[in-house]
VMD Tcl script that builds the backbone (N, CA, C; Angstrom):
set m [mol new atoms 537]
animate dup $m
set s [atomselect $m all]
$s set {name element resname resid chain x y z} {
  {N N UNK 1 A 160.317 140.214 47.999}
  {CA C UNK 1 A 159.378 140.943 47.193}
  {C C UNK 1 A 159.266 140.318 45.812}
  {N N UNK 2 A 160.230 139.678 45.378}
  {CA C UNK 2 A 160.133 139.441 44.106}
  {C C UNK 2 A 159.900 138.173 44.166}
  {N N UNK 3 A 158.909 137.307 45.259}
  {CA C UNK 3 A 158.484 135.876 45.001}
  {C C UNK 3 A 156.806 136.344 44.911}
  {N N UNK 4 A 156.822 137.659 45.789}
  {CA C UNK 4 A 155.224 138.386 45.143}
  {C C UNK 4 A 154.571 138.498 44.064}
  {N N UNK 5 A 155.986 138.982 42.882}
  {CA C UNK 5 A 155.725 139.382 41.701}
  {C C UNK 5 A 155.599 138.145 40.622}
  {N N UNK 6 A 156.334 136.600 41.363}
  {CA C UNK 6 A 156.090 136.109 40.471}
  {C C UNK 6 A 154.875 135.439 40.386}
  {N N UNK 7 A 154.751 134.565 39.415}
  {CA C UNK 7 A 153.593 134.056 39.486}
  {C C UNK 7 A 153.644 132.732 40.293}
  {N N UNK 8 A 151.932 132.568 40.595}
  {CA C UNK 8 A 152.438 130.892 41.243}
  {C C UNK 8 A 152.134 130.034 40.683}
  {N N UNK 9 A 152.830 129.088 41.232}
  {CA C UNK 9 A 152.932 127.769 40.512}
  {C C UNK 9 A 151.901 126.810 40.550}
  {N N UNK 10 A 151.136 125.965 40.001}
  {CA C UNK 10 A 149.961 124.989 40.264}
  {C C UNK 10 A 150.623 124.419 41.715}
  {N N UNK 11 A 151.767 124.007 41.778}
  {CA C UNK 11 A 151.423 122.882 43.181}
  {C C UNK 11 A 151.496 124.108 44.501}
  {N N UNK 12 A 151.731 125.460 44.338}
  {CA C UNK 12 A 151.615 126.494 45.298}
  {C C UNK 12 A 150.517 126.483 45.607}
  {N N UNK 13 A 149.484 126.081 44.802}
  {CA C UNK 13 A 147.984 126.451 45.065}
  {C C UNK 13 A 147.431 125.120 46.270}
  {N N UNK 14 A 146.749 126.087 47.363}
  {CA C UNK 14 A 146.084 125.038 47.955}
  {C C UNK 14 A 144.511 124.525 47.415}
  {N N UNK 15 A 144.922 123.330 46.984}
  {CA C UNK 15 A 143.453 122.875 46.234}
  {C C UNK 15 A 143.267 121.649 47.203}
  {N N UNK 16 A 142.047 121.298 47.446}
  {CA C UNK 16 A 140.792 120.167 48.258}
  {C C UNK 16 A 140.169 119.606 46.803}
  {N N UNK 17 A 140.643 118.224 47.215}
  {CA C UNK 17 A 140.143 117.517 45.750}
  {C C UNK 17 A 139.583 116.137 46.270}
  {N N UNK 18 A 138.583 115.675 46.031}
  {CA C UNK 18 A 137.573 114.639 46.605}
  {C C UNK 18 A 138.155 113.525 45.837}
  {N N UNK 19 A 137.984 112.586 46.236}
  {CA C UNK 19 A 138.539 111.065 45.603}
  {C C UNK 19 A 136.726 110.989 44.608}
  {N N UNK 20 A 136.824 110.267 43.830}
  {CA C UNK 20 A 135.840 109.910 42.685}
  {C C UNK 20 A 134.516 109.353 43.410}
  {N N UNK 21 A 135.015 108.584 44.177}
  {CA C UNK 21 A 134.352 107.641 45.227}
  {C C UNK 21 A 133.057 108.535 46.293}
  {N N UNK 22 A 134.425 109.882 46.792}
  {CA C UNK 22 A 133.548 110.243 47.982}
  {C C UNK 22 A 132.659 111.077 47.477}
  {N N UNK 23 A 132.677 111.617 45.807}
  {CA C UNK 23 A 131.944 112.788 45.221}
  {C C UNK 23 A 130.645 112.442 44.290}
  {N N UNK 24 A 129.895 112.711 44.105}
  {CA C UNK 24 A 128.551 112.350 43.031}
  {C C UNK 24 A 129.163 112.965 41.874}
  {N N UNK 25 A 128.779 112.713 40.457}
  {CA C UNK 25 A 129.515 113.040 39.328}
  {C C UNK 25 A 128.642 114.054 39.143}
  {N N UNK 26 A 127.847 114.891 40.023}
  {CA C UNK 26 A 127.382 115.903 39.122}
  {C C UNK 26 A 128.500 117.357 40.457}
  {N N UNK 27 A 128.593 116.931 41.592}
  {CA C UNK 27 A 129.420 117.532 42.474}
  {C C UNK 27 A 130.770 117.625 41.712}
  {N N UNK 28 A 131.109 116.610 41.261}
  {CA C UNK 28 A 132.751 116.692 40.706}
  {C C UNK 28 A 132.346 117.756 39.395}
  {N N UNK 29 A 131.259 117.172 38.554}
  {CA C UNK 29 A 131.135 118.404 37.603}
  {C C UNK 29 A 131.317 119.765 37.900}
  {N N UNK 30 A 130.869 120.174 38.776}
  {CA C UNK 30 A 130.503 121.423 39.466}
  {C C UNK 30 A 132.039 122.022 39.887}
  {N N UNK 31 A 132.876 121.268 40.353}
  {CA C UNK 31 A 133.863 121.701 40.870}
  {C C UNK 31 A 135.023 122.127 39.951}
  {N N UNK 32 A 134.841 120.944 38.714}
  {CA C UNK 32 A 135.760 121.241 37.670}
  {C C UNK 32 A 135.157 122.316 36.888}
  {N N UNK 33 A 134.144 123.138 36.733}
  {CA C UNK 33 A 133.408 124.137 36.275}
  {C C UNK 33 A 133.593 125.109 37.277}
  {N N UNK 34 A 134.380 125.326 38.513}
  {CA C UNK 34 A 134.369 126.177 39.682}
  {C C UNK 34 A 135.566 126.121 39.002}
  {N N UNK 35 A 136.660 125.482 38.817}
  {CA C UNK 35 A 137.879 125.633 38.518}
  {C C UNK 35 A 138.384 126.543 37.081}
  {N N UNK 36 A 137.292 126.052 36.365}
  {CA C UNK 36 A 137.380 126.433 34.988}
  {C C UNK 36 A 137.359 128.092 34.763}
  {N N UNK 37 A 135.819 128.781 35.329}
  {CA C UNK 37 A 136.055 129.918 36.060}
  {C C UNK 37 A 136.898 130.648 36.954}
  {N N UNK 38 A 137.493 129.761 37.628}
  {CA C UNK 38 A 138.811 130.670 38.368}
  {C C UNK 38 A 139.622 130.882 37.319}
  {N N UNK 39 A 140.099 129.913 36.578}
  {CA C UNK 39 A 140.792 130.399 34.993}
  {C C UNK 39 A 140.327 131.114 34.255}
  {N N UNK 40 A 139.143 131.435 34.220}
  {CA C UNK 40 A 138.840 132.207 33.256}
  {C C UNK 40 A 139.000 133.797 33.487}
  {N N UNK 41 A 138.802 133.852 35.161}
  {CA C UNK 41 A 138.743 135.303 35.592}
  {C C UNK 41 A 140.248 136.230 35.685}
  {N N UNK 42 A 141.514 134.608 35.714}
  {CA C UNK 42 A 142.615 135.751 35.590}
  {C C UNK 42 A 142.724 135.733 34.312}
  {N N UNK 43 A 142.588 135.501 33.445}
  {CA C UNK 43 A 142.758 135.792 32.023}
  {C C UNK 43 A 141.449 137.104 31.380}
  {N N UNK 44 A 141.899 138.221 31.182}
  {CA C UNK 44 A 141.428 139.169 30.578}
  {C C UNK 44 A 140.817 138.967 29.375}
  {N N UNK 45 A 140.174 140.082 28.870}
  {CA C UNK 45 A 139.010 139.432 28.202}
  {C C UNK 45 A 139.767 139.140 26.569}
  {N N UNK 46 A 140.794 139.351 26.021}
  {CA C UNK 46 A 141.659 138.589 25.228}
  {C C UNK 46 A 141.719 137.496 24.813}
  {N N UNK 47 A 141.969 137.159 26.116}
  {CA C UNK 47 A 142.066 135.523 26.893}
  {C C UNK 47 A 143.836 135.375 27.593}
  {N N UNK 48 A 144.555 136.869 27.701}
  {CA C UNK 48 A 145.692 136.913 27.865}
  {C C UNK 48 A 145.750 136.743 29.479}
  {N N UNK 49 A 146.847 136.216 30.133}
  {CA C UNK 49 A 146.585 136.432 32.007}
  {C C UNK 49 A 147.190 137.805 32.418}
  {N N UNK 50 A 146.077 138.082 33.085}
  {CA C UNK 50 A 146.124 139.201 33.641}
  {C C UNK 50 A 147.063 139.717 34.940}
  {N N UNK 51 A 148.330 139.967 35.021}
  {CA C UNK 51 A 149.227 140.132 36.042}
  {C C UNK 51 A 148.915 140.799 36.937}
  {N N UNK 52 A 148.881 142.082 36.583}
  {CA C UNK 52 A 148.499 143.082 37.842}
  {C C UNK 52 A 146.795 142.677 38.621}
  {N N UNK 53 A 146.453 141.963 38.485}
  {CA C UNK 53 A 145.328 141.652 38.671}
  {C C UNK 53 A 145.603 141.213 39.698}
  {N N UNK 54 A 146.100 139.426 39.535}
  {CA C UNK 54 A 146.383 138.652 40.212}
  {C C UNK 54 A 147.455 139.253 41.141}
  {N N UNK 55 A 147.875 140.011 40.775}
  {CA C UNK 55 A 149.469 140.078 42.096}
  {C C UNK 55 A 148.232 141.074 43.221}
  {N N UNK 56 A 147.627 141.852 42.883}
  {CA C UNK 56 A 146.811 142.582 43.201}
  {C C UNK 56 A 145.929 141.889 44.443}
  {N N UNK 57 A 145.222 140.561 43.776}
  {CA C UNK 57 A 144.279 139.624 44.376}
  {C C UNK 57 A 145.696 139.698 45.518}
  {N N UNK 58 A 146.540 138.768 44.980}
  {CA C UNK 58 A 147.574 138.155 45.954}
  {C C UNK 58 A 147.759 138.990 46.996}
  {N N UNK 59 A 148.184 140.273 47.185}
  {CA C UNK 59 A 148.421 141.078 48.107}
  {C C UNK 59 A 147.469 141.281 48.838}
  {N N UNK 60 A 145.966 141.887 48.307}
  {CA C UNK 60 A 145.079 141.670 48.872}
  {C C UNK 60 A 144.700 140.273 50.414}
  {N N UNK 61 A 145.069 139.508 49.515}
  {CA C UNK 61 A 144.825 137.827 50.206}
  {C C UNK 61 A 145.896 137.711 51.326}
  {N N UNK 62 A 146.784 138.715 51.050}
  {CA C UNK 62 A 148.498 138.341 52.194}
  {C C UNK 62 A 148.286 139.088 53.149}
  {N N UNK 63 A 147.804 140.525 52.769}
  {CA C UNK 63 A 147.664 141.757 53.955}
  {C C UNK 63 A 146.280 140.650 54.538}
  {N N UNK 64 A 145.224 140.639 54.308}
  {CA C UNK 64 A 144.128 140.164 55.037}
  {C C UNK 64 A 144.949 139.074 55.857}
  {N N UNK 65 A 145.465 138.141 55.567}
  {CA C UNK 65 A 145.805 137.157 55.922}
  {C C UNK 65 A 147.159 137.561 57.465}
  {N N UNK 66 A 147.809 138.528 56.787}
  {CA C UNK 66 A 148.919 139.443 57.920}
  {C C UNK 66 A 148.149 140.138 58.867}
  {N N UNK 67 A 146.818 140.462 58.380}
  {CA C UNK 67 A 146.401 140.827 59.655}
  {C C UNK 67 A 145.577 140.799 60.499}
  {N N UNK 68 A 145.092 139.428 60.200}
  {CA C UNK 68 A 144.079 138.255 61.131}
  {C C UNK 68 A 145.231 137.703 61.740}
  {N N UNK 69 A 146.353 137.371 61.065}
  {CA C UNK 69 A 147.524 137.179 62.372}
  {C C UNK 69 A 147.856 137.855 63.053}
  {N N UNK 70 A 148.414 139.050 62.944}
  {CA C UNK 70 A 148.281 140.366 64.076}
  {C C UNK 70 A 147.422 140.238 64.920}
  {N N UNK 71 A 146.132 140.611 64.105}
  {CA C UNK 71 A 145.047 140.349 65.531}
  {C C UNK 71 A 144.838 139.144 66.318}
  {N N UNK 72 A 145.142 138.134 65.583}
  {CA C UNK 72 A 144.871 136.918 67.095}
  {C C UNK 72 A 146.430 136.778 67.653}
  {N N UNK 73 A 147.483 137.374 67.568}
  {CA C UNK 73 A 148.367 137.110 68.004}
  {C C UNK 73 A 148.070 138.370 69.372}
  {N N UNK 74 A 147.841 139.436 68.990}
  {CA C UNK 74 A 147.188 140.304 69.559}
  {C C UNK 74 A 146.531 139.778 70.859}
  {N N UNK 75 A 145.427 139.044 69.981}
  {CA C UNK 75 A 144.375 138.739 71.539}
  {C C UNK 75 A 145.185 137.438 71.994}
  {N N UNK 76 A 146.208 137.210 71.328}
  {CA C UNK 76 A 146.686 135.896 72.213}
  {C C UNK 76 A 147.349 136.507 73.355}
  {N N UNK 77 A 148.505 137.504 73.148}
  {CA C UNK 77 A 149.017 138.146 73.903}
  {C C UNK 77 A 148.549 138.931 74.916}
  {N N UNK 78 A 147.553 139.135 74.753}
  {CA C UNK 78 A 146.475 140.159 75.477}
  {C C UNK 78 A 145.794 139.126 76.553}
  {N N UNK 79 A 144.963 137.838 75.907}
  {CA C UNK 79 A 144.846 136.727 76.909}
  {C C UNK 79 A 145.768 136.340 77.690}
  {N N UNK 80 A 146.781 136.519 77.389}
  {CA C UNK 80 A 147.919 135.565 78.185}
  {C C UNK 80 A 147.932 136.629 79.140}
  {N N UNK 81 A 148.472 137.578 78.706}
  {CA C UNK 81 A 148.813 138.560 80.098}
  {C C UNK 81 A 147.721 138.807 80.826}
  {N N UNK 82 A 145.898 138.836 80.454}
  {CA C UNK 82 A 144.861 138.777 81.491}
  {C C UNK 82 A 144.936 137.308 82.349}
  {N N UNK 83 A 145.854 136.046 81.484}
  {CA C UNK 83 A 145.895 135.035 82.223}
  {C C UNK 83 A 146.842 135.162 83.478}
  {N N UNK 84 A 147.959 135.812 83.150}
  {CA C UNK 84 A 148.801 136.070 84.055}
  {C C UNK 84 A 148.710 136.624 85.167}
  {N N UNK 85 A 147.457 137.657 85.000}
  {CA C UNK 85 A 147.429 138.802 85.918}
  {C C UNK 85 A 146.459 138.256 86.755}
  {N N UNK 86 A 145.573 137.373 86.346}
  {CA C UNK 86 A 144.556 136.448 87.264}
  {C C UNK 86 A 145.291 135.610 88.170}
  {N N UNK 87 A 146.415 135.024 87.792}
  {CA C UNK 87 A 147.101 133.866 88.134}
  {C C UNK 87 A 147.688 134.314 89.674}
  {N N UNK 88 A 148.300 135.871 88.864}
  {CA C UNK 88 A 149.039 136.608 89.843}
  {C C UNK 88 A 147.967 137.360 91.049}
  {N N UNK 89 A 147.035 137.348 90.788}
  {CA C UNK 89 A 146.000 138.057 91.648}
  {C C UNK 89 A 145.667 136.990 92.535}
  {N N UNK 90 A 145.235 135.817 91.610}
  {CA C UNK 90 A 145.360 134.557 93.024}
  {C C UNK 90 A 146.435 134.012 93.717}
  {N N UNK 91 A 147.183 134.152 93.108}
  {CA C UNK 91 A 148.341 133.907 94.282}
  {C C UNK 91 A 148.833 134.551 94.895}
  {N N UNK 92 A 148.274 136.235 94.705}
  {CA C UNK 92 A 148.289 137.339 96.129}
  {C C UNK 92 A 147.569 136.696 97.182}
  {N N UNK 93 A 146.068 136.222 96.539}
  {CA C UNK 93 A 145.763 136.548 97.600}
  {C C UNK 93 A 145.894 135.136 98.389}
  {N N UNK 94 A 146.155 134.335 97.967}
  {CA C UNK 94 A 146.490 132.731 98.374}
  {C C UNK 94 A 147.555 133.180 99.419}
  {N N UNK 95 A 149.307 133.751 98.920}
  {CA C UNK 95 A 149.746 133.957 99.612}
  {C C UNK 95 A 149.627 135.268 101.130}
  {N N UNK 96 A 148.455 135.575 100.705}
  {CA C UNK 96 A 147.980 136.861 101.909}
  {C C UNK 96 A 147.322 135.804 102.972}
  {N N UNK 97 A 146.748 134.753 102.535}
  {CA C UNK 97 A 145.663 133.763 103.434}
  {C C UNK 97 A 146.915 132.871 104.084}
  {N N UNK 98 A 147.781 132.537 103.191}
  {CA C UNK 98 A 148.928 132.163 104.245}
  {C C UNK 98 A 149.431 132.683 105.298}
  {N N UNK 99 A 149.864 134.317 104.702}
  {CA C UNK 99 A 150.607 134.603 105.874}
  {C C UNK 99 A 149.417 135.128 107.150}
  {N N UNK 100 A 148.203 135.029 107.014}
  {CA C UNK 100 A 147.207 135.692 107.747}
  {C C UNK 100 A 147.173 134.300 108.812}
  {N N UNK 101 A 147.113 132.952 107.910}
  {CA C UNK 101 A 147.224 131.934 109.277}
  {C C UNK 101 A 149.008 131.378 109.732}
  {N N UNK 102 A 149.720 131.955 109.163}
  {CA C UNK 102 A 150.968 132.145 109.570}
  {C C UNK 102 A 150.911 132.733 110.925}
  {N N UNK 103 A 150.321 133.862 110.858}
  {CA C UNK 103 A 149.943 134.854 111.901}
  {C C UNK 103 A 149.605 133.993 113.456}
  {N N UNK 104 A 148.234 133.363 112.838}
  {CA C UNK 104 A 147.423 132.463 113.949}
  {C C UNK 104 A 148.387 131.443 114.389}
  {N N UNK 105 A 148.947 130.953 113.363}
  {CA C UNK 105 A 149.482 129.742 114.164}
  {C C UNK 105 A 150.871 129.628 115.320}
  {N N UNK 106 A 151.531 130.874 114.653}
  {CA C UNK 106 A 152.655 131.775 115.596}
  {C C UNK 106 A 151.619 132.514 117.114}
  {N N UNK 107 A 150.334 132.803 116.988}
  {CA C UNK 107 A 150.148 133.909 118.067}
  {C C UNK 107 A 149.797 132.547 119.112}
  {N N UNK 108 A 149.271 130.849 118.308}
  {CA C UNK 108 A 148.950 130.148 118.752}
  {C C UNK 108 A 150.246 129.696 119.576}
  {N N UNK 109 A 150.866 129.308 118.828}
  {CA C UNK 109 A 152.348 128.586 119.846}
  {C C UNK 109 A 152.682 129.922 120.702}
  {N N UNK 110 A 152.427 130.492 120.735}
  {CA C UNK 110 A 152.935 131.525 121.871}
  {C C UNK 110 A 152.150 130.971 122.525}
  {N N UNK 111 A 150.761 130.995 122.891}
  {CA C UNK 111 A 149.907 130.745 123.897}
  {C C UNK 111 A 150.240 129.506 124.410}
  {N N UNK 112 A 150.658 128.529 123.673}
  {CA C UNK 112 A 150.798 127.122 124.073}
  {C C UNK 112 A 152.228 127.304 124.622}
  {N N UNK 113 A 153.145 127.635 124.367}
  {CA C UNK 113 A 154.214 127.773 124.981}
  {C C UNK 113 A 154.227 128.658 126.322}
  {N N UNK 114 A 153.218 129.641 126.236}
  {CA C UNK 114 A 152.822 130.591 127.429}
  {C C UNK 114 A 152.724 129.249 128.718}
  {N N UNK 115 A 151.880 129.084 127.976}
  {CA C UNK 115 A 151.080 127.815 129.207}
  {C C UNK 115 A 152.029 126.804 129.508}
  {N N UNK 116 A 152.591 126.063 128.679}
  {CA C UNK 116 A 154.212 124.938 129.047}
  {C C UNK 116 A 154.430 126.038 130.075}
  {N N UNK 117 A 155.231 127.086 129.522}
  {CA C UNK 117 A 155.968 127.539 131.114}
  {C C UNK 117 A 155.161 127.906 132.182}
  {N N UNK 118 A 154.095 128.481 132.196}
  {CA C UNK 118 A 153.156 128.539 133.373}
  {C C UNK 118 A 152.868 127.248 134.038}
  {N N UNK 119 A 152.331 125.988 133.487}
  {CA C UNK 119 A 152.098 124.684 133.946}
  {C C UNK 119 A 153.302 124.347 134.355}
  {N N UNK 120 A 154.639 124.737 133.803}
  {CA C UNK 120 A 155.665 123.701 134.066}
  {C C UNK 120 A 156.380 124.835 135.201}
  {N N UNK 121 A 156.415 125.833 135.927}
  {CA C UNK 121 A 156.326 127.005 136.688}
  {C C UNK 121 A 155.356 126.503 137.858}
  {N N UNK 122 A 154.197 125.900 137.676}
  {CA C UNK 122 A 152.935 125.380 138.336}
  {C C UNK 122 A 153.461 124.037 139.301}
  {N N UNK 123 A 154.211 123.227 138.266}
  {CA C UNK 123 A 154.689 122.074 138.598}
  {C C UNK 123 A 155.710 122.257 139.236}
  {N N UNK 124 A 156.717 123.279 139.209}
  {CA C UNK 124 A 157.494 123.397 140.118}
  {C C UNK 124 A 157.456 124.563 141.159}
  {N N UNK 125 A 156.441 125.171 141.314}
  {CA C UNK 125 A 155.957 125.566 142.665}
  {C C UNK 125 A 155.258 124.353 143.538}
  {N N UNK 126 A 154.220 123.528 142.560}
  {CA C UNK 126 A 153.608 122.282 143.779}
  {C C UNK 126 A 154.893 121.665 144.188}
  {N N UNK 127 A 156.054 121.045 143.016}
  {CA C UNK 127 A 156.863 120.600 143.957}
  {C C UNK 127 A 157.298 121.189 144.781}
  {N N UNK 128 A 158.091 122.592 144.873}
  {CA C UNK 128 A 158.360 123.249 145.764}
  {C C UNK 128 A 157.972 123.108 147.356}
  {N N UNK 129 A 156.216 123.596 146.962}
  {CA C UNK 129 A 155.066 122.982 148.062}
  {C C UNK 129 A 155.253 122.314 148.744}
  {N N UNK 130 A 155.347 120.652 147.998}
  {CA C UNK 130 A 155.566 119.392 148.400}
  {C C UNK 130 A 156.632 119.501 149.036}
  {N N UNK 131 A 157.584 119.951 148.635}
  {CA C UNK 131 A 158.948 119.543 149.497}
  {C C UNK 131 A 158.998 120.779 150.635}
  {N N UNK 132 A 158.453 121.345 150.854}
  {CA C UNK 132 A 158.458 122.460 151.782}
  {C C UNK 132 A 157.179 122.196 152.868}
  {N N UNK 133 A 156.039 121.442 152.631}
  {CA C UNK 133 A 155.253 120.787 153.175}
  {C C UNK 133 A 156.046 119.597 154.060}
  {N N UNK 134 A 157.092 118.909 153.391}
  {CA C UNK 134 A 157.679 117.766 153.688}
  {C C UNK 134 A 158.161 118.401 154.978}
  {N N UNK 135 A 159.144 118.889 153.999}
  {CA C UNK 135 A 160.102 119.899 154.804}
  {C C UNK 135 A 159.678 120.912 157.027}
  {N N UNK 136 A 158.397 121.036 156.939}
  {CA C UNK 136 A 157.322 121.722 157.494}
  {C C UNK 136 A 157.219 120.201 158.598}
  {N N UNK 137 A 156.716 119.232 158.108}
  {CA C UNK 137 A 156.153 118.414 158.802}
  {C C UNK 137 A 157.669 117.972 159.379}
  {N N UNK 138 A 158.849 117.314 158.920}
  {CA C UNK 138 A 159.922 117.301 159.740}
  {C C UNK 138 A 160.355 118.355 160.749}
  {N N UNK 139 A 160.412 119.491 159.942}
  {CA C UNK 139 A 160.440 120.322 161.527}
  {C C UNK 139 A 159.436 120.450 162.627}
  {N N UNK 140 A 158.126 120.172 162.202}
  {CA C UNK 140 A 157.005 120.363 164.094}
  {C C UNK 140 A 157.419 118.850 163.945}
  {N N UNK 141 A 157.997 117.684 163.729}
  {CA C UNK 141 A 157.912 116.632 164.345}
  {C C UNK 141 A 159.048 116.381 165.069}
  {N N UNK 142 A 160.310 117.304 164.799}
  {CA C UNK 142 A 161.761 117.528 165.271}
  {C C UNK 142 A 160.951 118.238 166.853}
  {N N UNK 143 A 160.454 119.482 166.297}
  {CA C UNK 143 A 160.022 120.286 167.113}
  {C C UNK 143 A 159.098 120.025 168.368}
  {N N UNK 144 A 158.129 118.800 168.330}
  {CA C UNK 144 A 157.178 117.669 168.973}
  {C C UNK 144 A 158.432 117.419 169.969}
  {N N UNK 145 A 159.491 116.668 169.288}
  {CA C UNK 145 A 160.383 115.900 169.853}
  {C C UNK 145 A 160.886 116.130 171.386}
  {N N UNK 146 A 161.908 117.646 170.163}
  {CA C UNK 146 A 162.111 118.635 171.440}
  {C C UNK 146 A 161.459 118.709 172.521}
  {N N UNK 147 A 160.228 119.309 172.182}
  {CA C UNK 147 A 159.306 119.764 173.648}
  {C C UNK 147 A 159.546 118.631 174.279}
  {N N UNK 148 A 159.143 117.406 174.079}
  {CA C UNK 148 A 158.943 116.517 175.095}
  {C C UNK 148 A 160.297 116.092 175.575}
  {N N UNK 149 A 161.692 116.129 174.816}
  {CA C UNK 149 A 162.802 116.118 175.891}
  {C C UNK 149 A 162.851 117.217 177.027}
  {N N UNK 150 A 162.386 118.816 176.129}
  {CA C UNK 150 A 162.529 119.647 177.585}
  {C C UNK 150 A 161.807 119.318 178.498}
  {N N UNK 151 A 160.196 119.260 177.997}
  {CA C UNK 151 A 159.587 118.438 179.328}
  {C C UNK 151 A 160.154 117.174 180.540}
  {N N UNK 152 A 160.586 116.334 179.280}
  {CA C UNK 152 A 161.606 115.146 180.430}
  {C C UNK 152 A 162.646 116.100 181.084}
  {N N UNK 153 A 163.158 116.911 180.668}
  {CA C UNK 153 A 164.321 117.671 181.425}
  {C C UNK 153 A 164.190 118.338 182.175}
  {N N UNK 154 A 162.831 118.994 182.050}
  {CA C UNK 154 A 162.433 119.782 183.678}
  {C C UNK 154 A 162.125 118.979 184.665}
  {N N UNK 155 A 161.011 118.435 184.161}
  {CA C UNK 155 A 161.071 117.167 185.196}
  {C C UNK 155 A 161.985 116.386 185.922}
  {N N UNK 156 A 163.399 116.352 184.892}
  {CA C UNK 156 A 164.652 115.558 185.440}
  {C C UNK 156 A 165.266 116.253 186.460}
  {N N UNK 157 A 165.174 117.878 186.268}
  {CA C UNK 157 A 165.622 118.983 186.824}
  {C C UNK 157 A 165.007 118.904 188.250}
  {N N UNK 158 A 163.855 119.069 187.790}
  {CA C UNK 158 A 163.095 119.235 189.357}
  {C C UNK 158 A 163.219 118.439 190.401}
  {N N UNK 159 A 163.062 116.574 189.781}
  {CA C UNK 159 A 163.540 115.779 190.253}
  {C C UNK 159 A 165.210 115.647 190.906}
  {N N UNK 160 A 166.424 116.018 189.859}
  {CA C UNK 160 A 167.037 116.249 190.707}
  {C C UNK 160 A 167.461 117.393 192.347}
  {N N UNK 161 A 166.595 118.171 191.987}
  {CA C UNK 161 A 166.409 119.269 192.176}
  {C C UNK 161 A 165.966 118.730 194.046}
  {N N UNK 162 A 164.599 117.876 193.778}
  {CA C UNK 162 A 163.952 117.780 195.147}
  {C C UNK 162 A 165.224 116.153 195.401}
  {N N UNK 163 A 165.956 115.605 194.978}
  {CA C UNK 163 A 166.814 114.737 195.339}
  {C C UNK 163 A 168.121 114.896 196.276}
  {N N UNK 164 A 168.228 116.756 195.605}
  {CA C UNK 164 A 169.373 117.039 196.284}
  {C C UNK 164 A 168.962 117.676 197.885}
  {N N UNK 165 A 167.884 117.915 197.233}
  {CA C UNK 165 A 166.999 118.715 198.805}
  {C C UNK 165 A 166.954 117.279 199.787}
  {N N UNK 166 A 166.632 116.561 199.541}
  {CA C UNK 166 A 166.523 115.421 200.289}
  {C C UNK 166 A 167.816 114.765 200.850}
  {N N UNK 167 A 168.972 114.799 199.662}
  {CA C UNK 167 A 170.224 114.404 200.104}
  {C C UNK 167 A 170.891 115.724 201.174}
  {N N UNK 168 A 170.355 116.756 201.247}
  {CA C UNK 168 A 171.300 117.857 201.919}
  {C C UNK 168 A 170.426 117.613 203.320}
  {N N UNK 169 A 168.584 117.079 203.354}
  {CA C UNK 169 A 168.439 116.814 204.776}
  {C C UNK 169 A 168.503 115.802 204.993}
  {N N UNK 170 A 169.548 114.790 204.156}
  {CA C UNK 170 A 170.084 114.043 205.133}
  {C C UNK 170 A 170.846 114.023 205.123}
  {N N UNK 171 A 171.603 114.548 205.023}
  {CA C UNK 171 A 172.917 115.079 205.440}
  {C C UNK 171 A 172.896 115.342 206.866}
  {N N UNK 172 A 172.235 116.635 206.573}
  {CA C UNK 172 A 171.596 117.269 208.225}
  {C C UNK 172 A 171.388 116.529 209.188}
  {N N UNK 173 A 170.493 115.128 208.960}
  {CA C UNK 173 A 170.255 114.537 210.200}
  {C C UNK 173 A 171.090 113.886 210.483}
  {N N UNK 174 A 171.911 113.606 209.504}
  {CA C UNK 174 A 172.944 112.222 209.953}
  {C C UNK 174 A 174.092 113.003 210.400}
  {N N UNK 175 A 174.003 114.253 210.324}
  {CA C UNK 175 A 175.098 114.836 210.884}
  {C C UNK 175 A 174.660 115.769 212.156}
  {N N UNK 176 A 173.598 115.617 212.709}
  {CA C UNK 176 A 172.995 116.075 213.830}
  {C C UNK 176 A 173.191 114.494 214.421}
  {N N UNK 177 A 172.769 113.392 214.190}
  {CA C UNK 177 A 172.593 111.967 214.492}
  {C C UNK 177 A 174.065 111.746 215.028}
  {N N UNK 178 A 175.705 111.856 214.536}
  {CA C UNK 178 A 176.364 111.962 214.698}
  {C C UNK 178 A 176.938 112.695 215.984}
  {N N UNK 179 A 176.724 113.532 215.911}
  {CA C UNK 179 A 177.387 114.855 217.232}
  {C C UNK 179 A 176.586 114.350 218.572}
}
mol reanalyze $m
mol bondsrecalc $m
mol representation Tube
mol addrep $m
């Protein structure tokens, strides 16, 4: 509080001062006559400086100044958190579009995995098939086989059959032929 009350110092003051060069001499006039008047106005009409004046100005100049910072610190803070809340709203919904094809791509590998085991279920019923087809054709060709040995065997049968008939009449005659 008590750097308020004092007074300030010339190099405290922020002054903008043109090089000789960049100013027209009636502009530089003007400015050192802008200056002259700022001196003149804190000095009372005496010609004494006027304190309460100036501390007055000063405070004036600090509160204005305290609270154009407030307020843009204000809307800074206020932006940031509408920045935030945007940020955060898109990356709801970014992460909602994820998990929505999260969704698809899980209901997808099910289907594709459905099908592996159905095709590969598929593949081993045809083999199955195949080897039971195989399997099928060895037995009626076992079975072919068969028949035609029983066939030779009845036949062998019968044949022996009318051989023995033949050997028992001759038996007969040669044993009628005999006596």
């Amino acid at each position: 509080m008590s750097s308020l009350l004092s007074p300030r110092n010339a190099k405290d003051q922020p002054r903008t001062t043109k090089s000789l060069s960049d100013s027209s001499p009636t502009t530089h006039s003007l400015t050192s006559r802008g200056l002259k008047h700022e001196r003149v106005s804190r000095l009372d009409s005496s010609g004494a400086y006027d304190r309460e004046a100036y501390d007055a100005r000063r405070e004036n100049r600090m509160a204005a100044r305290k609270k154009a910072e407030e307020e843009a610190g204000c809307t800074d803070y206020k932006k940031m958190y509408e920045e935030a809340m945007s940020t955060n709203e898109r990356l709801k919904s970014r992460l909602q579009g994820s998990k929505q094809e999260l969704v698809l791509v899980q209901t997808q590998l099910e289907k594709v995995t459905q099908r592996k085991i159905t095709m590969t279920e598929r593949s081993n019923e045809r083999s199955m098939l195949e080897k039971e087809k195989r399997e099928t054709r060895v037995l009626q060709k076992k079975i072919s086989d068969m028949e035609d040995e029983v066939k030779i065997q009845t036949e062998l049968k019968n044949e022996n059959q009318r051989l023995k008939d033949e050997n028992g009449a001759l038996i007969r005659v040669i044993s009628k032929l005999s006596k």
